[in-house]
C-alpha angles and dihedrals in degrees: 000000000000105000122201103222116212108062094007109050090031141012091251114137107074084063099049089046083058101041082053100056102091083046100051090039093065092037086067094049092053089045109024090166081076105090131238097330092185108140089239087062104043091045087052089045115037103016106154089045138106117238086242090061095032088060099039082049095053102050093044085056094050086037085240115150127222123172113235085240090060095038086052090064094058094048098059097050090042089060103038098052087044091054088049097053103042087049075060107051105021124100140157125300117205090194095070117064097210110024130161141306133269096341091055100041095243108099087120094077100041106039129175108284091056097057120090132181133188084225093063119355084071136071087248126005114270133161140224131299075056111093095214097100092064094050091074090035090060104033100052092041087050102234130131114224092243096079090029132101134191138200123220137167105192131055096241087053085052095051098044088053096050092044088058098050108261128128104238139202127206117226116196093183101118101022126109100179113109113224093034091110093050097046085048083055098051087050082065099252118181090234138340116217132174102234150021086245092060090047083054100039085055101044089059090056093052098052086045095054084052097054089049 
């Protein structure tokens, strides 16, 4: 099972919305081109993206031009100050069954060499609906995409797992915004459900239809 990790894991975007909101502020004003950069509407939005390919989206929509230097130096502070502020607020939830890292009080179960980004577990950062993220991941955990699957919140994370291959299920659990099951769906998800606790629950009827 090969688990996305903000939004899906953990209930960790409305926080880094939030932590991003002095950087992308100023990365409006330097850019006002840009489009309405409040953490509400990015989250809506582009929800599944890294702040590097968020901000590259949004200026060559509005034919705005940023050097990859200058962009660089957005980037830094966006994730630095997002990191710091989920190690704040984050804590363990007892409703989900593998959940993330340090913050949450889990990094036992998920150490190290299973955990996989498009920022460094790849030649050149990229971000979801590209597929490169899940080359690595199977590759160093030895796995073809075939038996695999893969959970995923938002419909870029959705993308990025079937173009590699991997059966996906959507999980809703820790997303407000209305529409998001529907638009899973469209992507060609195996399943959308509403909690860990249904993907559980599920799972255990399926091995138990087998054994029968």
């Amino acid at each position: 099972m090969l688990l996305d990790a903000d939004g899906t894991l953990l209930p960790s975007e409305e926080p880094a919305f939030e932590a991003s909101a002095e950087v992308t502020g100023a990365f409006a004003e330097r850019f006002p081109q840009m489009g309405d950069p409040s953490p509400d509407h990015l989250r809506r939005t582009i929800t599944g993206k890294d702040f590097r390919t968020t901000a590259q989206d949004l200026l060559t929509h509005q034919g705005v031009t940023c050097g990859p230097e200058e962009l660089e130096q957005w980037v830094g502070p966006e994730t630095t100050d997002i990191s710091a502020h989920i190690d704040r607020v984050l804590r363990p939830r007892p409703d989900v069954p593998a959940a993330c890292f340090t913050a949450t009080g889990l990094d036992e179960l998920l150490p190290e060499d299973v955990r996989f980004s498009a920022e460094d577990s790849v030649p050149l950062p990229t971000s979801k609906p590209d597929p490169a993220v899940y080359e690595p991941a199977l590759r160093d955990l030895g796995i073809a995409p075939s038996p695999a699957l893969s959970v995923e919140d938002s419909v870029t994370g959705a993308e990025s797992a079937i173009k590699a291959g991997i059966a996906t299920t959507g999980l809703v659990q820790f997303v407000p915004v209305a529409g998001r099951a529907e638009a899973l769906r469209a992507t060609r998800v195996t399943g959308v459900v509403g909690s860990w606790k249904e993907l559980v629950d599920e799972s255990i009827d399926d091995r138990e239809a087998v054994r029968t």
